[in-house]
VEXDREN-2710 file (C-alpha; in Angstrom, 1 decimal):
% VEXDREN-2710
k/r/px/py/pz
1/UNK/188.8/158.4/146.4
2/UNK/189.0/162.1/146.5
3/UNK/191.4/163.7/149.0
4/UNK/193.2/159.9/149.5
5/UNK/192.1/157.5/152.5
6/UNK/190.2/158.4/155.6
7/UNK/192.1/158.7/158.9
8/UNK/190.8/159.4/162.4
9/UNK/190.9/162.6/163.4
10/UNK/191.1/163.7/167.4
11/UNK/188.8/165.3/168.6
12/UNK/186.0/163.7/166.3
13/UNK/183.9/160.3/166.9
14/UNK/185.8/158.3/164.5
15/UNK/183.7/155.0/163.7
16/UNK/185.1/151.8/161.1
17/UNK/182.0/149.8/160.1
18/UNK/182.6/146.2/159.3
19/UNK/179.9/143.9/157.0
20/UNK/180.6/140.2/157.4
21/UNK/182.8/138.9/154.6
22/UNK/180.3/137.0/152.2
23/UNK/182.2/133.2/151.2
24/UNK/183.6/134.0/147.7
25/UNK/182.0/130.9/146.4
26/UNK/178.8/132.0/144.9
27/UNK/176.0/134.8/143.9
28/UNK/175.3/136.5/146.9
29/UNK/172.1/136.2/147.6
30/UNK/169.4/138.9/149.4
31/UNK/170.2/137.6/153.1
32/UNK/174.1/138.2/152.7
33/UNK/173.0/142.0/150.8
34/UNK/170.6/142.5/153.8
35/UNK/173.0/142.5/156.2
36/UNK/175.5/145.4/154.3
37/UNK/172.8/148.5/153.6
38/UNK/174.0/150.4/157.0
39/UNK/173.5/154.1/157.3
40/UNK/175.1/156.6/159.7
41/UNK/173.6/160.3/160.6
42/UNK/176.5/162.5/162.0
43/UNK/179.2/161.2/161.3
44/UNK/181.6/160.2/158.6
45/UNK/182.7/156.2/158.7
46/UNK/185.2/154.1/157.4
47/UNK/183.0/151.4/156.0
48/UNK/185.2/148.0/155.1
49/UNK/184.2/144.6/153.5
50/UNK/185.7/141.6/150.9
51/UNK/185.4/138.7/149.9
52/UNK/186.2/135.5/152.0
53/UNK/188.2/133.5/149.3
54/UNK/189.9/130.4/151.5
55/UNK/189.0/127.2/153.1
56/UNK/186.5/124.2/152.2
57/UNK/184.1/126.7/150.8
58/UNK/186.4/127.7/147.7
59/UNK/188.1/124.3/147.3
60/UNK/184.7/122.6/146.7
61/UNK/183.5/125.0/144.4
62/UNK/186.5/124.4/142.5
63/UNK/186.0/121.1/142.6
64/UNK/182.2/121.2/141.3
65/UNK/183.4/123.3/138.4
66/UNK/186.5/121.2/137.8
67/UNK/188.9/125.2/137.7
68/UNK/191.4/126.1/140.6
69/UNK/190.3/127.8/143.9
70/UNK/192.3/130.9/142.5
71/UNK/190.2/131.0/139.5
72/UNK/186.7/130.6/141.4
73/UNK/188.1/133.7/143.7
74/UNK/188.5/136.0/140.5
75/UNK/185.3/135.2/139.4
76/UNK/183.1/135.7/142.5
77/UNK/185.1/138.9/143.7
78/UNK/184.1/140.6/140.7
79/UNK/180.6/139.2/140.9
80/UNK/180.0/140.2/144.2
81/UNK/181.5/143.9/143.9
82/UNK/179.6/144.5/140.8
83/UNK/176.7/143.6/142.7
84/UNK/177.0/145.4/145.9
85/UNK/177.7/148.6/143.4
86/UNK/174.6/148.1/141.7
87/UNK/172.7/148.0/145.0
88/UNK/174.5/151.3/146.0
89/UNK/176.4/149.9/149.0
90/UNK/179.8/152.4/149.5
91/UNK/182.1/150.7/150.8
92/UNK/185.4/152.8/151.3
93/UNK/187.2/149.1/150.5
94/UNK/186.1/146.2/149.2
95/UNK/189.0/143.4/149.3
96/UNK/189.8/140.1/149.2
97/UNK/191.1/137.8/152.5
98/UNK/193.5/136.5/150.0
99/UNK/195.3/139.8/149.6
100/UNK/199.5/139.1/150.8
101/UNK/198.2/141.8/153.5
102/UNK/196.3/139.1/155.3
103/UNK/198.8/136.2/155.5
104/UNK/201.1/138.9/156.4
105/UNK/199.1/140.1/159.4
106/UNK/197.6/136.9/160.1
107/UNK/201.4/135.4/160.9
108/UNK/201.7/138.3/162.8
109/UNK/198.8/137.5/165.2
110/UNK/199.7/133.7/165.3
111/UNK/203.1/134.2/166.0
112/UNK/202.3/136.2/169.3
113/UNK/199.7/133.7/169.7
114/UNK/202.3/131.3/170.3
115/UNK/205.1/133.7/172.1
116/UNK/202.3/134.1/174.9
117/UNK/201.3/130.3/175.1
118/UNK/197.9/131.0/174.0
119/UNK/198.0/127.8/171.6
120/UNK/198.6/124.0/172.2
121/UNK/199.0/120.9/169.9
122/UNK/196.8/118.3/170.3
123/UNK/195.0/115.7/168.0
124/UNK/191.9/115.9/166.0
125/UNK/189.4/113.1/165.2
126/UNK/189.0/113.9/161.1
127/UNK/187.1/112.4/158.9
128/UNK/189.2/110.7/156.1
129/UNK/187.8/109.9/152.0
130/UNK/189.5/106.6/151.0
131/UNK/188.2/107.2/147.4
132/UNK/189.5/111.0/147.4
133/UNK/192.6/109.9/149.6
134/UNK/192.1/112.9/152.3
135/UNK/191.0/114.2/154.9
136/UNK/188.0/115.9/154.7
137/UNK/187.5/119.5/156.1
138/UNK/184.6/120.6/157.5
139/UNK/182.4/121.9/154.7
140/UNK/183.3/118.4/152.8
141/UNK/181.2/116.6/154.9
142/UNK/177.5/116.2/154.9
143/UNK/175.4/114.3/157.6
144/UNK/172.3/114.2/160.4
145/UNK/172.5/116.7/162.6
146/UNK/173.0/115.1/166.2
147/UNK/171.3/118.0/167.9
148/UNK/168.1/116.6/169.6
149/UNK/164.6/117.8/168.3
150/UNK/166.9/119.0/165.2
151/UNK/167.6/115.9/163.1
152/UNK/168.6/118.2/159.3
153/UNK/169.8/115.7/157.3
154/UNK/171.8/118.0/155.1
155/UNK/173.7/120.1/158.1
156/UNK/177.6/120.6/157.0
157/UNK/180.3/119.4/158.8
158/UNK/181.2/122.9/160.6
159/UNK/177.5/124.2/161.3
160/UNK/174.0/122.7/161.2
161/UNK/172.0/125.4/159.0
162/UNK/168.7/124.9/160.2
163/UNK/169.4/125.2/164.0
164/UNK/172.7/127.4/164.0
165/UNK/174.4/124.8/165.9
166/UNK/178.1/125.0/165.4
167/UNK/179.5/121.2/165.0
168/UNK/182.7/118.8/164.6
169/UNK/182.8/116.5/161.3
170/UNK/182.6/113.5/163.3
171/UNK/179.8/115.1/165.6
172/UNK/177.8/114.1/162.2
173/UNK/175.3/110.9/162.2
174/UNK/175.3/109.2/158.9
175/UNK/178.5/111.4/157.8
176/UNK/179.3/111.2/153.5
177/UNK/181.7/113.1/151.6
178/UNK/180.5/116.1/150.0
179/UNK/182.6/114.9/146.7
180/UNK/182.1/111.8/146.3
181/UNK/179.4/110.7/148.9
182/UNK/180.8/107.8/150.1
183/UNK/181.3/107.3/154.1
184/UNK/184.2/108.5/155.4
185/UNK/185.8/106.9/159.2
186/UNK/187.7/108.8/161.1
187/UNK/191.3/109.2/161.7
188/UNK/194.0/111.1/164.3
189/UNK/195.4/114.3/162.5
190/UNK/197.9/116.5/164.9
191/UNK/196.6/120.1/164.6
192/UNK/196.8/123.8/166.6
193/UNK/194.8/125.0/169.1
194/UNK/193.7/128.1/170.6
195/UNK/193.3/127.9/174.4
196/UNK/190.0/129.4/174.8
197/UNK/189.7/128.7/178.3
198/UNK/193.1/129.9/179.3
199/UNK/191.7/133.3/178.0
200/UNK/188.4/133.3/179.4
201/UNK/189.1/135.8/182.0
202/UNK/190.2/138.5/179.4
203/UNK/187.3/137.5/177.0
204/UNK/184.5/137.6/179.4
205/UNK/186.1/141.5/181.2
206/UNK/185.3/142.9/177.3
207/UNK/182.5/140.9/177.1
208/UNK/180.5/142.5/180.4
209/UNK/182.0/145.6/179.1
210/UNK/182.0/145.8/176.1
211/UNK/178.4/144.3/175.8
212/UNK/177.1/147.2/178.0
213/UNK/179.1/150.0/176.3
214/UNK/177.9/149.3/172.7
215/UNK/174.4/148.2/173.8
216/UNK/174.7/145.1/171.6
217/UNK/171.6/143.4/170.2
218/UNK/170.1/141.0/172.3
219/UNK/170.3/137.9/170.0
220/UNK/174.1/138.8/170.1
221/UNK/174.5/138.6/173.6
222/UNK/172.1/135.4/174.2
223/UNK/174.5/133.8/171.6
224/UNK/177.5/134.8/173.5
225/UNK/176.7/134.0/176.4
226/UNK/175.5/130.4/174.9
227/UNK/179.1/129.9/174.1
228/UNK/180.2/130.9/177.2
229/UNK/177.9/129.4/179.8
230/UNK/178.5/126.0/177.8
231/UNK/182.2/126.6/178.7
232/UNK/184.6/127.4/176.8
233/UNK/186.8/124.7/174.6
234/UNK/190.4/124.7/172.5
235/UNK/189.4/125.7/169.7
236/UNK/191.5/124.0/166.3
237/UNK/192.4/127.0/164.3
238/UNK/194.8/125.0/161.4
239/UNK/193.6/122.4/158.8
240/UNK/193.9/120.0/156.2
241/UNK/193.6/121.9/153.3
242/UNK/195.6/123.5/150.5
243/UNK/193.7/126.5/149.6
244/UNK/194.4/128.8/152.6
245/UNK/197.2/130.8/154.7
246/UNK/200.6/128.4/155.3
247/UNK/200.8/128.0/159.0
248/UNK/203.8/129.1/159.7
249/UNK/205.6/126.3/162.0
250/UNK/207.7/123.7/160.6
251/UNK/205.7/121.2/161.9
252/UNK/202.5/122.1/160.7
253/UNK/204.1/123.8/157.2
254/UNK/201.7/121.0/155.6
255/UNK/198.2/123.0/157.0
256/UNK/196.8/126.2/156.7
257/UNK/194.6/128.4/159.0
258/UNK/191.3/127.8/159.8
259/UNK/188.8/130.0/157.6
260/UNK/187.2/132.1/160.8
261/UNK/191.1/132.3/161.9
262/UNK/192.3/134.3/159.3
263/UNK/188.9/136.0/157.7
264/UNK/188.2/138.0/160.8
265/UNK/191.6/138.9/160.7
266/UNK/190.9/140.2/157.1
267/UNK/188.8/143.1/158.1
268/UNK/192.4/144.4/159.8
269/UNK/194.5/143.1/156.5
270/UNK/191.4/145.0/153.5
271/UNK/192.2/148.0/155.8
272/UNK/195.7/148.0/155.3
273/UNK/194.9/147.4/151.3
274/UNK/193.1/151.2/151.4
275/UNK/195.8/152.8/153.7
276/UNK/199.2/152.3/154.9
277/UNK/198.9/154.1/158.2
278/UNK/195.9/150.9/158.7
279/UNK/197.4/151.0/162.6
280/UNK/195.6/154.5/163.4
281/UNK/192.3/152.7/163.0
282/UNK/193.5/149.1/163.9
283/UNK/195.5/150.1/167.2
284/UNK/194.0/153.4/168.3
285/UNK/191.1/152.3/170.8
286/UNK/190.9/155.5/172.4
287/UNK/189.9/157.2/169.3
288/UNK/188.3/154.3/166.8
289/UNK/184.6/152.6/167.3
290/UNK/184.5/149.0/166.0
291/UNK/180.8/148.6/164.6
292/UNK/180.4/144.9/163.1
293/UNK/177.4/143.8/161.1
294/UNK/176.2/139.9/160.3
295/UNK/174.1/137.2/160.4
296/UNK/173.2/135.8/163.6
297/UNK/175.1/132.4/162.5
298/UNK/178.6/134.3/162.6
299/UNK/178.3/135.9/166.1
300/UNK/180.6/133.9/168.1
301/UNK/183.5/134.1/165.8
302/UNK/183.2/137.8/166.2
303/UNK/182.3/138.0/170.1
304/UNK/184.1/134.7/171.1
305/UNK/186.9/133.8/168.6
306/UNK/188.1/137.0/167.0
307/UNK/188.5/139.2/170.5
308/UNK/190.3/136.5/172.1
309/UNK/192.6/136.4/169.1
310/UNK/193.4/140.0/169.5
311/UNK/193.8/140.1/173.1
312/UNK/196.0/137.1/173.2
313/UNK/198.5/139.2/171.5
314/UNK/198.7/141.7/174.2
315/UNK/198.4/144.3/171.8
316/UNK/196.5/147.6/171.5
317/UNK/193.8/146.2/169.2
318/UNK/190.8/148.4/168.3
319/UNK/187.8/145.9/169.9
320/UNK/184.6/145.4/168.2
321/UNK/182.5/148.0/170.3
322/UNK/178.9/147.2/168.7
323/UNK/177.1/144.7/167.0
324/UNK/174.3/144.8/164.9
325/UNK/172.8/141.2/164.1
326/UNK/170.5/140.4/161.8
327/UNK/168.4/136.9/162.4
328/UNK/167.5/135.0/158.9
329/UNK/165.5/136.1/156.1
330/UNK/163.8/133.1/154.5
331/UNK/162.4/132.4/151.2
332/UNK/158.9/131.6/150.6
333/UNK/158.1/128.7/152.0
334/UNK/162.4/127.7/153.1
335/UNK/165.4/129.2/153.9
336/UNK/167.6/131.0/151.1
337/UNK/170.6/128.5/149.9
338/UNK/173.2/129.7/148.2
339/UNK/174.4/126.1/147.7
340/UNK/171.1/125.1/146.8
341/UNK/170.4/127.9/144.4
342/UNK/166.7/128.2/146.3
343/UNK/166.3/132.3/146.8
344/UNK/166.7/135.5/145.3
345/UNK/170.1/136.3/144.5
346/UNK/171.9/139.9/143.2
347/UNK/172.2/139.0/139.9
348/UNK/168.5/137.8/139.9
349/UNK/166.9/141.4/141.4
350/UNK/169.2/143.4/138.8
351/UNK/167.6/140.9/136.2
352/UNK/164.1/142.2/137.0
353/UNK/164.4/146.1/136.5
354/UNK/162.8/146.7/139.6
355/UNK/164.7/150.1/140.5
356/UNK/167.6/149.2/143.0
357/UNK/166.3/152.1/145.2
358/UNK/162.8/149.7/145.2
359/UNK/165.2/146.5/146.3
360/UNK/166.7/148.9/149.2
361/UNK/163.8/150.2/150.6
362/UNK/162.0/146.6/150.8
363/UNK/165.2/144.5/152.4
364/UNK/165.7/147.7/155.1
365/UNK/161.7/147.3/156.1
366/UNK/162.2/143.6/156.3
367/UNK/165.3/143.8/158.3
368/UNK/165.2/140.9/160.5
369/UNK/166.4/142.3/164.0
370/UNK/164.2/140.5/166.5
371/UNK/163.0/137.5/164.7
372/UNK/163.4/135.5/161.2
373/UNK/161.5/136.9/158.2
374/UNK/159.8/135.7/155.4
375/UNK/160.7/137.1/151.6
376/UNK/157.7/136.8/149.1
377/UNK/157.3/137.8/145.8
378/UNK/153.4/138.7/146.6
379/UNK/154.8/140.9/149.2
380/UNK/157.2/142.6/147.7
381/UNK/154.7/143.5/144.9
382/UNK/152.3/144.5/148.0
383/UNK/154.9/147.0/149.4
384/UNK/155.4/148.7/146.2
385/UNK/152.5/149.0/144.9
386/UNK/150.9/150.0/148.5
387/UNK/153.7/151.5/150.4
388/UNK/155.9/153.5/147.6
389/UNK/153.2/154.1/144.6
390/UNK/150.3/154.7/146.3
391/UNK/151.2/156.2/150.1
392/UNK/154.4/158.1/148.9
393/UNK/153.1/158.6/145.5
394/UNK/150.2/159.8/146.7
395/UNK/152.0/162.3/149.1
396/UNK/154.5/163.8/146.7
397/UNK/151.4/164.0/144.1
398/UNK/149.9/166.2/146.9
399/UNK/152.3/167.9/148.0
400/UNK/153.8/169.1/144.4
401/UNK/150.3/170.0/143.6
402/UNK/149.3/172.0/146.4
403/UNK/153.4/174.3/145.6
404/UNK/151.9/174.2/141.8
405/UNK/148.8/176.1/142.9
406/UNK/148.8/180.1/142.4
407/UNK/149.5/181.6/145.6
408/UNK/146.6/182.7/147.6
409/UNK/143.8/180.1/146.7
410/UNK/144.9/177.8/149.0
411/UNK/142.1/176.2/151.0
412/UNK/142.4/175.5/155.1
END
């Protein structure tokens, strides 16, 4: 980048714009793009993404194309970044959580965690595969989701897709390994914990602050405050897995973190990747905005989880001051599925030679900010040929006629 990396300067309203992480696991598809195309009048942002490249996620890709998690990282990074360059998304960094910066910071974090008695060991009911001899991590299982007037049969073992409910494996009805879809039974596993309610004061003082100050979206706050009038629980931030960031504590050296412990925690580690002085925009509150965007599925990890994280270090963390939240944009007649391969994915709009600026324009007027929308190819045809060829073309036709004209036989 010309002139090096951006740093805040005093005296100016410095903002550092975050898109969620997209999993590293697939083709990003036209719901996880939707989500990145943010603009800013006024001002000059630091605007930071990556890829999300450990837990469950990764590991079962690797396992569906029989390669290593490593190898399914390379891949997809360089997938995704040539695809969010095609679509004309700037990022000032575009990383990867798997970078040593992140396991660097993210045993920084954890180990003040523990100084300050934020975390506690305690045991966790985990589903265990006879047939693949392990235990199996969230995204490994599949079942019924127990959530009444719900009842997806295909919800994961971390999140029910089709009503956003966040879940426990062995919350599940009907669970089955994701592998080998046999039924797994459950077994004790000793594991971490952050105290959530131990920290509820702190969380909920930035929360009526914060909420206010950065006038967040109103689907962000309703699912706050969801997670917080239910009450707040320990939450397990280590796991069974090998593919992830070594927990370091000799008695869990044989686990790694949580994915949504150590990916929010990658927005701080890809901004250290573009600068070295990553602390004047990481631990300069006074002078740094936080904007975050997402998916309304990942709002409490960045309104619940992450903010306690940070302010159980007692640090001088820069706090997410906005949030912009998207709600889902669906496909046809069903939801977009990376896993399923049902939607419109990056590689499949380049593949059409529709002009990218087209693709922009159409996902920014479908934005879904108050309530899920629909993706159709019919309409998509109807806003270009409508909207852009005939209103805009029209106008510009107009308008470069009437400055071709000689001057003085203009009409009123």
């Amino acid at each position: 980048m010309d002139g090096g990396p951006k740093l805040p300067i005093l005296g100016v309203r410095n903002v550092m714009i975050t898109s969620a992480l997209p999993y590293v696991n697939n083709v990003p598809h036209l719901g996880n793009i939707i989500g990145s195309i943010a603009g800013f009048v006024g001002i000059t942002p630091i605007y930071i993404c990556g890829t999300d490249e450990y837990g469950t996620a990764t590991e079962t890709k690797a396992l569906e194309d029989n390669c290593s998690p490593q190898e399914i990282c390379d891949k997809y990074h360089t997938i995704h970044k040539e695809i969010y360059d095609w679509f004309d998304i700037s990022f000032d960094k575009f990383g990867r959580t798997s970078c040593p910066d992140n396991t660097e910071i993210c045993h920084g974090i954890f180990n003040k965690l523990l100084i300050n008695n934020w975390l506690s060991e305690n045991e966790l009911q985990q589903l265990y595969c006879d047939k693949c001899q392990r235990f199996l991590a969230d995204r490994l299982v599949e079942g019924t989701c127990p959530m009444p007037g719900c009842g997806y049969g295909d919800a994961r073992g971390d999140q029910c897709e089709k009503c956003a409910t966040l879940l426990n494996p062995s919350e599940l009805i009907d669970p089955r390994c994701k592998v080998c879809r046999s039924s797994p039974y459950i077994l004790d596993t000793n594991h971490l914990f952050l105290e959530l309610p131990l920290l509820k004061d702190k969380l909920e003082e930035y929360i009526n602050k914060m909420s206010v100050a950065g006038s967040w979206s109103q689907n962000s706050i309703q699912a706050t405050y969801s997670w917080l009038n239910e009450g707040l629980k320990p939450r397990c931030i280590t796991r069974d897995l090998k593919w992830g960031i070594p927990v370091p504590h000799e008695k869990f050296k044989d686990k790694v973190f949580y994915v949504w412990f150590d990916a929010p925690i990658g927005y701080i580690a890809i901004t250290s990747c573009y600068t070295s002085e990553w602390e004047k925009w990481w631990k300069a509150p006074e002078n740094v905005e936080l904007f975050q965007f997402m998916g309304k599925d990942n709002v409490p990890f960045h309104t619940v989880m992450f903010p306690s994280m940070l302010l159980g270090t007692d640090e001088n963390w820069t706090m997410m001051k906005t949030i912009s939240v998207t709600e889902y944009l669906n496909y046809e007649s069903g939801k977009f599925s990376k896993s399923k391969g049902v939607g419109v994915f990056g590689s499949d709009a380049k593949d059409t030679e529709i002009p990218v600026e087209v693709w922009r324009y159409y996902l920014l007027t479908n934005r879904p900010e108050v309530s899920d929308t629909l993706f159709t190819w019919t309409d998509l045809q109807a806003k270009l040929n409508n909207e852009l060829l005939k209103n805009l073309g029209n106008f510009i036709h107009r308008v470069l006629s009437f400055v071709a004209k000689p001057s003085g036989v203009h009409k009123t």
